[in-house]
Backbone as CSV, one residue per row, in Angstrom:
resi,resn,N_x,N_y,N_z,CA_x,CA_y,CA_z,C_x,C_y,C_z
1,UNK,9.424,-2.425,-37.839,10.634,-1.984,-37.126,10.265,-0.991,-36.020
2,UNK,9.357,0.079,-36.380,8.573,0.648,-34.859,8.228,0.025,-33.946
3,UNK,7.470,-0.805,-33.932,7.087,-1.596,-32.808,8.051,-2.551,-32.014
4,UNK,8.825,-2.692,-32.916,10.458,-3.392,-32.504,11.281,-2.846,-31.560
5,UNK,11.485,-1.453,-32.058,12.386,0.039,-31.865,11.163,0.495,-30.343
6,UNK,9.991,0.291,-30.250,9.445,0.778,-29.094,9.387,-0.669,-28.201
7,UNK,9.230,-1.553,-28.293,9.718,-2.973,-27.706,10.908,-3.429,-26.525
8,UNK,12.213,-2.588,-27.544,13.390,-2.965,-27.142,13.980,-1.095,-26.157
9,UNK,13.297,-0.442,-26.159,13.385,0.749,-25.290,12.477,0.621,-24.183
10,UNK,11.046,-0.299,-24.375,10.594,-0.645,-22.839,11.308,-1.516,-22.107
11,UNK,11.507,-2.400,-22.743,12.137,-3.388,-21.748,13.896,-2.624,-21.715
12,UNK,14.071,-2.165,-22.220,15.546,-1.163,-22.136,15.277,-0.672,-20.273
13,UNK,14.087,-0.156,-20.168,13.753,1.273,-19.587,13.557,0.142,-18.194
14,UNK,12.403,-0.661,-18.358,12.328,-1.613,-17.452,13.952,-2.362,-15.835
15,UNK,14.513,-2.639,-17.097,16.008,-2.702,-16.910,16.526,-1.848,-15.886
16,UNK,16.503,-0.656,-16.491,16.739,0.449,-15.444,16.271,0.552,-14.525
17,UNK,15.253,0.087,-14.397,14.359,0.839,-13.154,14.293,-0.415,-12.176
18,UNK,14.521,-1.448,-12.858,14.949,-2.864,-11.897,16.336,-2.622,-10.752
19,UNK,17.529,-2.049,-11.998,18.790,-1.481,-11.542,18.555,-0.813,-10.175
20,UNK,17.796,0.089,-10.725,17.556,1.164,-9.726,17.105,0.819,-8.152
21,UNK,16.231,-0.194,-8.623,15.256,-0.627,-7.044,16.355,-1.524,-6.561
22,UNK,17.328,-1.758,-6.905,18.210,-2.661,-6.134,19.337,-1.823,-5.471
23,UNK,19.499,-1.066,-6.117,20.592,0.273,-5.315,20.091,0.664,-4.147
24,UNK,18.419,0.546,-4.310,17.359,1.473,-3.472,17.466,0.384,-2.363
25,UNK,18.005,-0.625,-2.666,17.202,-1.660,-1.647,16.745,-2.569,-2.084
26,UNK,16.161,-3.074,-3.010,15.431,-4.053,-3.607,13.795,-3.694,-3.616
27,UNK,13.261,-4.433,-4.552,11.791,-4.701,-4.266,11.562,-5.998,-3.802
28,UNK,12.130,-6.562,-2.610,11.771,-7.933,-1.620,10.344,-8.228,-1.178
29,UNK,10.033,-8.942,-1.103,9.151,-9.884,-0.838,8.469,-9.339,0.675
30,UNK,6.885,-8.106,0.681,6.994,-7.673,1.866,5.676,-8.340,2.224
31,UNK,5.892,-9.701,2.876,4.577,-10.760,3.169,4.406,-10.209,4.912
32,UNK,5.472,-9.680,5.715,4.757,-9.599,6.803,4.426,-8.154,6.737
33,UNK,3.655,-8.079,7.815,2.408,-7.301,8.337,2.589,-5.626,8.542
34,UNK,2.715,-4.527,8.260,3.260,-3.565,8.760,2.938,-3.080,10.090
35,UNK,2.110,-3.335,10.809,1.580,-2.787,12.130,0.613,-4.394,12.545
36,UNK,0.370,-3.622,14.257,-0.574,-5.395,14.523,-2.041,-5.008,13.850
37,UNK,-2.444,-3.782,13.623,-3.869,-3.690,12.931,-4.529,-4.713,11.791
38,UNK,-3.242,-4.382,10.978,-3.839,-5.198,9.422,-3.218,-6.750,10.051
39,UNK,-2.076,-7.025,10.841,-1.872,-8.479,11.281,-2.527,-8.968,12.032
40,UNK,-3.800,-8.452,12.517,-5.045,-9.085,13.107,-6.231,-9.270,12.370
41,UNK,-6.393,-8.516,11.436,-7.514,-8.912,10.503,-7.174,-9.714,9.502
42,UNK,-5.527,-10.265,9.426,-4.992,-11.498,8.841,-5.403,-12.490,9.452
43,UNK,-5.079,-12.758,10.851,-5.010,-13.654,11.769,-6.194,-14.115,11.564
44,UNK,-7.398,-13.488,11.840,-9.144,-13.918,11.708,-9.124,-14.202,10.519
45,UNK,-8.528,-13.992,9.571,-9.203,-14.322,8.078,-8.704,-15.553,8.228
46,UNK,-7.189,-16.084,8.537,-6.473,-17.484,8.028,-7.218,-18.553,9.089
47,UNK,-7.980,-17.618,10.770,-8.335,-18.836,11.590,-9.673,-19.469,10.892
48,UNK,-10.647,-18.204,9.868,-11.699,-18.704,9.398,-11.135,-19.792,8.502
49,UNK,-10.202,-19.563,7.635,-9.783,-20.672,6.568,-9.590,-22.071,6.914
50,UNK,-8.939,-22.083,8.213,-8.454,-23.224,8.977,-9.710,-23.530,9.612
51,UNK,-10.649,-23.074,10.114,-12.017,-23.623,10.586,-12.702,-24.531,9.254
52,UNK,-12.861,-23.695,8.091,-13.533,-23.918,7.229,-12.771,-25.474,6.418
53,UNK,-11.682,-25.269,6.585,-11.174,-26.728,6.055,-11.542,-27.656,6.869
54,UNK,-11.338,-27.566,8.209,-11.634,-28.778,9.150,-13.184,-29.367,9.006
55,UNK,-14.218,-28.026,8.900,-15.031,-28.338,8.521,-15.364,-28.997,7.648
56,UNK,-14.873,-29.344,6.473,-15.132,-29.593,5.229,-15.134,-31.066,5.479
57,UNK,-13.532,-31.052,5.677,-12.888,-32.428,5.428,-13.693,-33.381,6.476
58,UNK,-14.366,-32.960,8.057,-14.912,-33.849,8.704,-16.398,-34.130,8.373
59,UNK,-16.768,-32.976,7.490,-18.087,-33.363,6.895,-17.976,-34.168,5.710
60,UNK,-17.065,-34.711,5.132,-16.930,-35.510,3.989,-16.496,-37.114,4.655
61,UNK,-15.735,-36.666,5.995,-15.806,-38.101,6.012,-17.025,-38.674,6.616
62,UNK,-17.394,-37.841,7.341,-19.060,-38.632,8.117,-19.868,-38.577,7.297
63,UNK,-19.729,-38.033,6.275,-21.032,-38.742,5.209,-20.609,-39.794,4.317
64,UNK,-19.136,-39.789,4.042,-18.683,-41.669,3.800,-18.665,-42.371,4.697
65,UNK,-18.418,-42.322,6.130,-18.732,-42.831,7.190,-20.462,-43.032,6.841
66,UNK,-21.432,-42.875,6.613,-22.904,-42.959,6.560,-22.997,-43.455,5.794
67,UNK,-22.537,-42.927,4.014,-22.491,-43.977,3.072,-22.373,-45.661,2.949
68,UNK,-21.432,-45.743,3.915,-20.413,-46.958,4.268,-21.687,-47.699,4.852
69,UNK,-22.152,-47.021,6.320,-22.833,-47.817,6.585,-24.376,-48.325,6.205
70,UNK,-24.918,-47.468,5.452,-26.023,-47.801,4.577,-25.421,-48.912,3.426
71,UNK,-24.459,-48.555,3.036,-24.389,-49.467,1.461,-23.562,-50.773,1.767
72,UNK,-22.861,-50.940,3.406,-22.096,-51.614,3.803,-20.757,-51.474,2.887
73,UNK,-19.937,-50.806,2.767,-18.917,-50.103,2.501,-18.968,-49.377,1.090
74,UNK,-18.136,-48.483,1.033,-17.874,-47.769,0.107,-16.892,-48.085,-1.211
75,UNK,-16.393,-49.279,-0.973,-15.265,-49.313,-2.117,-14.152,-48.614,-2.306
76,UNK,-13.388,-49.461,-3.294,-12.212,-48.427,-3.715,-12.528,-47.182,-4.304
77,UNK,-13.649,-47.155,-5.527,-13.685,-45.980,-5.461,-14.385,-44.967,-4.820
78,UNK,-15.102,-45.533,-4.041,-15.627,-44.341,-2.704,-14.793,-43.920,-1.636
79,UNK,-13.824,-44.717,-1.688,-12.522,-44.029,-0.859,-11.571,-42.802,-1.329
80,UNK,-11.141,-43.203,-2.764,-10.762,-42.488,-3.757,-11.405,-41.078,-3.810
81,UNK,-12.727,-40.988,-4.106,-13.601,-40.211,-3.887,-13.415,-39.327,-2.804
82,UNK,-13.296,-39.608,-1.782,-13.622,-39.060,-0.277,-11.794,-38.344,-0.199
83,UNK,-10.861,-39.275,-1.047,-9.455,-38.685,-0.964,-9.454,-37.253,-1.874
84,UNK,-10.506,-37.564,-2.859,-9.908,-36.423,-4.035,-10.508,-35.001,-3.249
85,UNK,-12.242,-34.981,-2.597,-12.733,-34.731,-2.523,-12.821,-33.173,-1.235
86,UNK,-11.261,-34.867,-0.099,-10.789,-33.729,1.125,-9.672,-32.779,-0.086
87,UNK,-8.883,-33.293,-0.858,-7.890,-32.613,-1.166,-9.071,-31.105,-2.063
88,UNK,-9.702,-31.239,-2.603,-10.170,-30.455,-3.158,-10.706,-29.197,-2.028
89,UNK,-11.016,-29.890,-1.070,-11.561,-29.172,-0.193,-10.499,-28.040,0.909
90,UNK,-9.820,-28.639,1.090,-8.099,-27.714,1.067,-7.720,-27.230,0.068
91,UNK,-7.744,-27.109,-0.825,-7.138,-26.344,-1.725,-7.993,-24.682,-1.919
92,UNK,-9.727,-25.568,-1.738,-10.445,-24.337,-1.929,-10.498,-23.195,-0.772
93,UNK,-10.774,-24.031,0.632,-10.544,-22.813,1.332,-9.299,-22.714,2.087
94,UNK,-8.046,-23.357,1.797,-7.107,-22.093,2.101,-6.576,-21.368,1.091
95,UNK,-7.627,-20.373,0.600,-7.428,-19.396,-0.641,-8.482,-18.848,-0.409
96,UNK,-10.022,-18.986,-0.288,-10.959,-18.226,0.556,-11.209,-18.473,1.595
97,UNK,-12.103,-17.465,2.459,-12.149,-16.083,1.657,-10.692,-15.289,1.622
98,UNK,-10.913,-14.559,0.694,-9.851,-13.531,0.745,-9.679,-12.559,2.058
99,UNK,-8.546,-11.914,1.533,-8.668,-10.688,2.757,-8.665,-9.854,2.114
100,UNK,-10.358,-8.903,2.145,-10.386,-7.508,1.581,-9.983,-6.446,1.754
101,UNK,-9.343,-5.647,0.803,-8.605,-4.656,1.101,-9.576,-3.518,1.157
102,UNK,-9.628,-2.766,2.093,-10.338,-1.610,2.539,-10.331,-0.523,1.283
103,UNK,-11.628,-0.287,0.947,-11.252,0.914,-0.028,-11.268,2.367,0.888
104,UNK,-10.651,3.051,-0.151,-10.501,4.947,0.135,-11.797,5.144,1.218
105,UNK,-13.006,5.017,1.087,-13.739,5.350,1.879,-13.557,4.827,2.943
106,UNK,-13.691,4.206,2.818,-13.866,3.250,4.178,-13.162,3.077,5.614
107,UNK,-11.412,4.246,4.760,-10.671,4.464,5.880,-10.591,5.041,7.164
108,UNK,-11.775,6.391,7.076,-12.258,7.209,7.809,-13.328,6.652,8.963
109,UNK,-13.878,5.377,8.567,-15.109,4.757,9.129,-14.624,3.983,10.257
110,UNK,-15.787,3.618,11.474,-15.346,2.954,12.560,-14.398,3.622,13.691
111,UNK,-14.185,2.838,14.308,-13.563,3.415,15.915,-12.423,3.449,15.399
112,UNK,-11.736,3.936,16.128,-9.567,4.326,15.840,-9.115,2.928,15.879
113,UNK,-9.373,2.040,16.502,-9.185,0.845,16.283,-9.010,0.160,14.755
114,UNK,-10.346,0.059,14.318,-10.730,0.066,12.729,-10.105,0.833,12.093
115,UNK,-10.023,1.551,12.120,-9.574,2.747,11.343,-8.321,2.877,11.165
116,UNK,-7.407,2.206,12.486,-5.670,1.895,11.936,-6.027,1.164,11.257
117,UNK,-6.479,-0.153,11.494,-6.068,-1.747,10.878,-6.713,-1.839,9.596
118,UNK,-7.697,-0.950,8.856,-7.986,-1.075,7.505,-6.679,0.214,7.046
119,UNK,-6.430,0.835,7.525,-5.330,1.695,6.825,-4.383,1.049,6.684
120,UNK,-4.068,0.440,7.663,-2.640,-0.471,7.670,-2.545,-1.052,6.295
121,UNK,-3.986,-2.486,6.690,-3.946,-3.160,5.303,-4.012,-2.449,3.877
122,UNK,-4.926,-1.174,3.371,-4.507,-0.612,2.660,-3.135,-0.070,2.077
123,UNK,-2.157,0.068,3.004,-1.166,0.818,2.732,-0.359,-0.611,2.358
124,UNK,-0.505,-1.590,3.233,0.231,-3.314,2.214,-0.249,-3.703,1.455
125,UNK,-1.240,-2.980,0.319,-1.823,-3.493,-0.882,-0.788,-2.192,-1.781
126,UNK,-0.640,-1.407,-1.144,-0.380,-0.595,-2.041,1.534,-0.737,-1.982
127,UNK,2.142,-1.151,-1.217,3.621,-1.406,-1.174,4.414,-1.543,-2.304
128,UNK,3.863,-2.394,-3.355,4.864,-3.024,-3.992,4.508,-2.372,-5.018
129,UNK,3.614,-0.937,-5.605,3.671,-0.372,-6.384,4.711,0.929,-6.421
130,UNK,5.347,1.078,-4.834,5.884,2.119,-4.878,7.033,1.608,-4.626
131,UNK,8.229,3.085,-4.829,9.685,2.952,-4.602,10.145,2.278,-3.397
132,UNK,11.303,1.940,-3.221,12.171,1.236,-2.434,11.917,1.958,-1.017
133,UNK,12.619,3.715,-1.168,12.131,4.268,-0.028,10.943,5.226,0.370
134,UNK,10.308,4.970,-0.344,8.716,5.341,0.172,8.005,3.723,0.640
135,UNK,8.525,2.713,0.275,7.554,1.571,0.774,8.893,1.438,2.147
136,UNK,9.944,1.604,2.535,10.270,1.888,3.729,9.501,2.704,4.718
137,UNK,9.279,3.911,4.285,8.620,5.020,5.157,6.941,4.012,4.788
138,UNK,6.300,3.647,4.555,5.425,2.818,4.690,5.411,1.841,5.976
139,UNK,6.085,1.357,5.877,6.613,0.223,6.647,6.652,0.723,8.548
140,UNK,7.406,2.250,8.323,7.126,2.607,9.325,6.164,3.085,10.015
141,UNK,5.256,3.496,8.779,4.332,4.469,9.284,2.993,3.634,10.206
142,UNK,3.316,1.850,9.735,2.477,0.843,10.423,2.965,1.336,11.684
143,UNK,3.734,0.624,12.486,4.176,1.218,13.902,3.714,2.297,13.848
144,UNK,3.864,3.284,13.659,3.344,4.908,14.405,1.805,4.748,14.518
145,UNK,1.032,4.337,13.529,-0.225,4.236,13.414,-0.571,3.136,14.429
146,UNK,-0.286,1.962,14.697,-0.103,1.095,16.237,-0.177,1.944,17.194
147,UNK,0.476,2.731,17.407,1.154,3.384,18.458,-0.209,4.918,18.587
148,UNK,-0.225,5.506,17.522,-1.304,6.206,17.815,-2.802,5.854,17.783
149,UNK,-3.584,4.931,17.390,-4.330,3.853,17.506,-4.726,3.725,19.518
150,UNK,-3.764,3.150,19.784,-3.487,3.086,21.070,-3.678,4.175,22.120
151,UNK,-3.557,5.589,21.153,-3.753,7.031,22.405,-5.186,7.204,21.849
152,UNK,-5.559,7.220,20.689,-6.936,7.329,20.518,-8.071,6.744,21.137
153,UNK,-7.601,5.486,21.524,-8.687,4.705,22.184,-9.301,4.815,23.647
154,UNK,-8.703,5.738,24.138,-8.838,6.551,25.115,-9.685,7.500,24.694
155,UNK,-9.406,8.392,23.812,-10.181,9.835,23.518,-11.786,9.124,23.589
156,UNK,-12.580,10.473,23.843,-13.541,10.411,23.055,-14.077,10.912,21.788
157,UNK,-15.268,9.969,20.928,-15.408,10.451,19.583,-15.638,11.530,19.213
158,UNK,-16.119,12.738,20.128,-16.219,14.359,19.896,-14.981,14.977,20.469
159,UNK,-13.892,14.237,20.606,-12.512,15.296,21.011,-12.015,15.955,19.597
160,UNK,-11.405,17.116,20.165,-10.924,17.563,18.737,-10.038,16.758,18.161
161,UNK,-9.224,16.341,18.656,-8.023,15.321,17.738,-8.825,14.330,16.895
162,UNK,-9.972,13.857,17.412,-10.294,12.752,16.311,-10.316,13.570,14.912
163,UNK,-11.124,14.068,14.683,-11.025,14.710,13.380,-10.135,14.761,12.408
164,UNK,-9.067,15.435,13.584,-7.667,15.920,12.843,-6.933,14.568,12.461
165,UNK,-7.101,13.734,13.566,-6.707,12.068,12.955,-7.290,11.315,11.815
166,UNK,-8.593,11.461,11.769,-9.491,11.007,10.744,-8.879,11.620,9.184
167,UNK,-8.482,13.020,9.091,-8.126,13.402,7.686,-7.107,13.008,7.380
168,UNK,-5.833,13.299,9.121,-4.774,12.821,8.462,-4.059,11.448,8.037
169,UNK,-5.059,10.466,8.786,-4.769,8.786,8.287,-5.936,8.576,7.067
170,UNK,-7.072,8.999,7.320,-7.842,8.908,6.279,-7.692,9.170,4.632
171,UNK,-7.685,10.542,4.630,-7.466,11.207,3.492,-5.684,11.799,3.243
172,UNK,-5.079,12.576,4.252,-4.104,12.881,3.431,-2.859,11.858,3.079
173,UNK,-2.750,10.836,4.305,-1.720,9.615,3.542,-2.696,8.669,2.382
174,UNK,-3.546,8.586,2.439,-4.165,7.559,0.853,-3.994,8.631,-0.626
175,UNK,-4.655,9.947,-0.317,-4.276,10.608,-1.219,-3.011,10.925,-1.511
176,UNK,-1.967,11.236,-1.055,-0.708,10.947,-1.656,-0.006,10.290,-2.396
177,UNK,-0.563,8.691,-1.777,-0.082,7.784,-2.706,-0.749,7.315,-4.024
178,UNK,-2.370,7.639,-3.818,-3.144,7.890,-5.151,-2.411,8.654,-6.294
179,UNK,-2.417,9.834,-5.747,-2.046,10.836,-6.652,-0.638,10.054,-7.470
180,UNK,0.159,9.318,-6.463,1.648,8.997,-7.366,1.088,7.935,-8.280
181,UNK,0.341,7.051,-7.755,0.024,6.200,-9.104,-0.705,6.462,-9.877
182,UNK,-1.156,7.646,-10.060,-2.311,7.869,-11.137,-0.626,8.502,-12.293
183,UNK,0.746,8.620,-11.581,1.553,9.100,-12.562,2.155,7.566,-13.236
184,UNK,1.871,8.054,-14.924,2.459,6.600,-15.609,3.614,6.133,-15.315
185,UNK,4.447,4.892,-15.344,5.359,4.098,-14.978,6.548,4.830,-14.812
186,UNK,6.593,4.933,-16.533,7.614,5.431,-16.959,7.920,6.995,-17.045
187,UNK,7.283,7.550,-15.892,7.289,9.246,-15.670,8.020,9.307,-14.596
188,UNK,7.576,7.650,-13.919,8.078,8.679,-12.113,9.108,9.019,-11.842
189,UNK,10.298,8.732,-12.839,11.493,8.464,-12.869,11.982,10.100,-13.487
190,UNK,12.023,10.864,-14.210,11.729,11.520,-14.850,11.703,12.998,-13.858
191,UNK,12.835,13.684,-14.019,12.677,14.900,-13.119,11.622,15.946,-13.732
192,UNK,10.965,16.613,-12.299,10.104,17.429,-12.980,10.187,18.782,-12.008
193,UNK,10.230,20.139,-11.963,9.947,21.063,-11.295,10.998,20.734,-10.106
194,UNK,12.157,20.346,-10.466,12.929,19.907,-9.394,13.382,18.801,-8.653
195,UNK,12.715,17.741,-9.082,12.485,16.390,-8.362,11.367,15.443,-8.861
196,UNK,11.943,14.445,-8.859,11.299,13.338,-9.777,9.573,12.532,-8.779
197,UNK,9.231,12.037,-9.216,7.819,11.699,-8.511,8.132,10.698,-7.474
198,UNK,9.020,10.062,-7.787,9.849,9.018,-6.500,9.864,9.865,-5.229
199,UNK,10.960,10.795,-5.540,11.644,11.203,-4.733,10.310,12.381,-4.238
200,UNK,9.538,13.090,-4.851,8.035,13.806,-3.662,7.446,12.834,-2.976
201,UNK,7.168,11.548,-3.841,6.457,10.855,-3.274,6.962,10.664,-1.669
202,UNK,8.088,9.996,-1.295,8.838,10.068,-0.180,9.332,11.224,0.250
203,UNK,9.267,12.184,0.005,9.168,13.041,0.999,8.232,13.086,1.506
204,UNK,6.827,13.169,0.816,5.052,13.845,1.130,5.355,12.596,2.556
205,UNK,5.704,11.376,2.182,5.242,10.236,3.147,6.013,10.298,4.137
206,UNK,7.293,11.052,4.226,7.856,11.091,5.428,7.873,12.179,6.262
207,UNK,7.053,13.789,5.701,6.635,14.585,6.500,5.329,14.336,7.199
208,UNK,4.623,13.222,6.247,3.045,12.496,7.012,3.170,11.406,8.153
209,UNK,4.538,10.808,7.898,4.628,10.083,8.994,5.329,10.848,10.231
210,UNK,6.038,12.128,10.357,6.668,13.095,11.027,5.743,13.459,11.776
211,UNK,4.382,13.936,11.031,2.756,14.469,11.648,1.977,13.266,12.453
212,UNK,2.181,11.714,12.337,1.690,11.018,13.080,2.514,10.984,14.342
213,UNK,3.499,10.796,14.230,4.461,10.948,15.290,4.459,11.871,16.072
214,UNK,3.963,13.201,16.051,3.815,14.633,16.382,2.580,14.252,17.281
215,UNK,1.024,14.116,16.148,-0.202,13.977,17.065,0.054,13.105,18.276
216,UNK,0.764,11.361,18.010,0.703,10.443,18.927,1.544,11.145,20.374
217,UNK,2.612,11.978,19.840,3.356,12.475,21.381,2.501,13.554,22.248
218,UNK,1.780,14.544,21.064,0.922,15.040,21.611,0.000,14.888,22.595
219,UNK,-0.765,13.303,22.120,-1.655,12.955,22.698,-0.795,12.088,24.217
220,UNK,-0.311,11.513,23.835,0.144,10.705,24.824,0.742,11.634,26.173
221,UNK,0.886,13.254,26.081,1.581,14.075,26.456,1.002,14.001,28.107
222,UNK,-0.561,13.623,28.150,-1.760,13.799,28.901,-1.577,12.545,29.356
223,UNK,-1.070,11.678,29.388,-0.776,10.488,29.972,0.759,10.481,30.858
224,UNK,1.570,11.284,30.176,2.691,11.378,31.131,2.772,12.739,32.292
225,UNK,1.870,13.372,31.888,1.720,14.527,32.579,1.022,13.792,33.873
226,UNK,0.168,12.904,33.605,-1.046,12.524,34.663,0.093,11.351,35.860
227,UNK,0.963,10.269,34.931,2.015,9.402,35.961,2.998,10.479,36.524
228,UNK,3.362,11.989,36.072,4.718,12.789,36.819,3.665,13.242,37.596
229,UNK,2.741,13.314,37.995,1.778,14.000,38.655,1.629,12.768,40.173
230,UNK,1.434,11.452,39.781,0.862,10.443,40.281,2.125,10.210,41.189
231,UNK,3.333,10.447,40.402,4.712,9.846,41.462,5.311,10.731,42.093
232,UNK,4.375,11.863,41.892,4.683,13.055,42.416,4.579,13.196,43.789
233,UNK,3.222,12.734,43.775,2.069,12.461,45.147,2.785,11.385,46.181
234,UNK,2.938,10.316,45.041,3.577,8.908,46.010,4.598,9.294,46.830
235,UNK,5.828,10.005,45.818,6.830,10.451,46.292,6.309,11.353,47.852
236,UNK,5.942,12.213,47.723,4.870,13.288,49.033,4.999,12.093,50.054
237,UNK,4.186,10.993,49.497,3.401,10.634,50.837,3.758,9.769,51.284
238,UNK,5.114,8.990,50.570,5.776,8.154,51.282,7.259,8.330,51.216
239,UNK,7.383,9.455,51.309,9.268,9.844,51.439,9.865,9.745,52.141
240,UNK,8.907,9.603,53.739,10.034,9.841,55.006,10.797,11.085,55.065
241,UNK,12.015,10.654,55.513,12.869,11.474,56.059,13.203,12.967,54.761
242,UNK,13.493,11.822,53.614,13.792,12.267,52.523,12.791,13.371,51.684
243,UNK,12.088,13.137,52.152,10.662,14.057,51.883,11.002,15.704,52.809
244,UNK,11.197,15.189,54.140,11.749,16.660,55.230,12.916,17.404,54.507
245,UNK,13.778,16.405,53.897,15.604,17.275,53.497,14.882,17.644,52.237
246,UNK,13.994,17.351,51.489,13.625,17.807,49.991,12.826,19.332,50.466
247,UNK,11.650,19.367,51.424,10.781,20.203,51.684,11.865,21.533,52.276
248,UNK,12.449,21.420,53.028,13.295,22.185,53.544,14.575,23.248,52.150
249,UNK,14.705,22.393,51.264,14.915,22.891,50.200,14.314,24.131,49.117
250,UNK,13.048,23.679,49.200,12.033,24.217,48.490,11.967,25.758,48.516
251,UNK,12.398,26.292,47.554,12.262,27.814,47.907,11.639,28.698,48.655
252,UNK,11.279,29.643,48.722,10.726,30.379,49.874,9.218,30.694,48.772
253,UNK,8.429,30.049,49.192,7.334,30.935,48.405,5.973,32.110,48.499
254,UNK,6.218,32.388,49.609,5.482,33.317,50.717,4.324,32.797,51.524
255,UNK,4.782,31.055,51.862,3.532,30.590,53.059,4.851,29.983,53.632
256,UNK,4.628,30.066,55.020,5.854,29.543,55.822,4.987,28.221,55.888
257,UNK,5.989,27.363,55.861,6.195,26.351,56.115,5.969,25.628,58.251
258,UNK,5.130,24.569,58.930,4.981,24.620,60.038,6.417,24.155,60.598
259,UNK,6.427,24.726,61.574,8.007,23.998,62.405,7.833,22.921,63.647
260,UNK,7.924,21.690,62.631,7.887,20.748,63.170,8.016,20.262,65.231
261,UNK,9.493,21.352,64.749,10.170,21.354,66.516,9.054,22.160,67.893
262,UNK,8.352,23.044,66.813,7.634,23.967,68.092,5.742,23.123,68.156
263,UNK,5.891,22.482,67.202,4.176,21.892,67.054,3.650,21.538,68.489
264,UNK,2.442,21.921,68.931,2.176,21.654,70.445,2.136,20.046,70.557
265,UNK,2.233,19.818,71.620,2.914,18.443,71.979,1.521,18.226,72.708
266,UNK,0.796,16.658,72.579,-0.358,16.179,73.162,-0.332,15.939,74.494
267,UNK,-1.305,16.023,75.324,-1.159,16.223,76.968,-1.548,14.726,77.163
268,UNK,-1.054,14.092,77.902,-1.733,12.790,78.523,-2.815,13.065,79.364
């Protein structure tokens, strides 16, 4: 009757927490990609799969094609053969290779490039272990990481920001979500010190995605500073008229300005 009595309170508990993820949103089916990082190291994995089948299947028939013509045909069941043989051969590689999921180390490694798109994919291995709205703030944090990815690739590898990027995609978003699953199932639910492990968990992930968003404007700050600078100039140097009624505006700043009307006039 114990094992009965602890039986019918898991799956009790289970229940609940099914309830729950559907209030939250559901736990749906999250097959696409969170950012283009990890949806490009998809893309290469499925074009190898699709190479590797074509391969297969045209190397099976040109060697019944060869068969054929050494033995002067192959028969029914060498046809049979060559049928079971492509099907087998599709089945096997579109399923390998896999697509490996980047471990903890490995996140820190490689150019900013690399370094989104194995985080990315890490963080869609890890989705469907977490809550409704922490695998939202997941979801977003692909885009931001796109997006800062993109200002990094500019920097160089001894700027200070790399660093600060390296811990904070590296280490402090993986460790966060480590830390929540190392808490058992049936805890996270469970208020503790104020708030249940769900609910830190999504916060920790949405003040970390607040901090990507922060560095990427940061960085990008040096890119808009450099185009208000650039149309600044254009504006200068091709304003015309509109350029004279703007300049004439311009406060007094203690260099006079030349007067056009008195400029010495060229002698023929």
């Amino acid at each position: 009757m114990g094992q009965l009595e602890n039986d019918t309170h898991r799956v009790i508990a289970d229940a609940q927490r099914l309830v729950a993820d559907n209030r939250e949103g559901g736990r749906h089916r999250r097959a696409l990609s969170i950012g283009e990082g990890s949806k490009g190291i998809k893309s290469k994995n499925l074009f190898k799969k699709i190479r590797n089948v074509i391969l297969a299947i045209v190397g099976i028939w040109v060697a019944a094609g060869i068969a054929g013509a050494i033995l002067n045909g192959i028969g029914f069941w060498g046809v049979m053969s060559v049928v079971v043989l492509s099907a087998l051969a599709i089945g096997f590689f579109s399923k390998f290779p896999k697509v490996k999921v980047p471990k903890r180390a490995e996140l820190k490694q490689g150019n900013p490039k690399q370094m989104v798109a194995r985080t990315e994919l890490w963080l869609e291995a890890q989705r469907d272990a977490l809550p409704a709205p922490a695998a939202a703030v997941v979801d977003q944090l692909g885009v931001q990481l796109d997006a800062l990815g993109e200002q990094l690739e500019a920097l160089d590898e001894h700027h200070p920001a790399m660093s600060e990027v390296r811990e904070l995609v590296g280490e402090y978003i993986p460790e966060t979500i480590d830390n929540y699953r190392k808490i058992p199932a049936h805890l996270r639910k469970e208020e503790h010190a104020g708030g249940t492990a769900d609910q830190r968990l999504t916060e920790s992930l949405t003040k970390l995605s607040g901090e990507v968003d922060r560095v990427t404007r940061r960085l990008a700050e040096g890119a808009l500073d450099d185009l208000a600078v650039k149309s600044r100039y254009l504006e200068y140097r091709y304003g015309g008229d509109e350029l004279l009624a703007e300049m004439q505006e311009t406060p007094d700043t203690g260099v006079p300005l030349p007067d056009l009307d008195l400029a010495p006039q060229k002698t023929k």
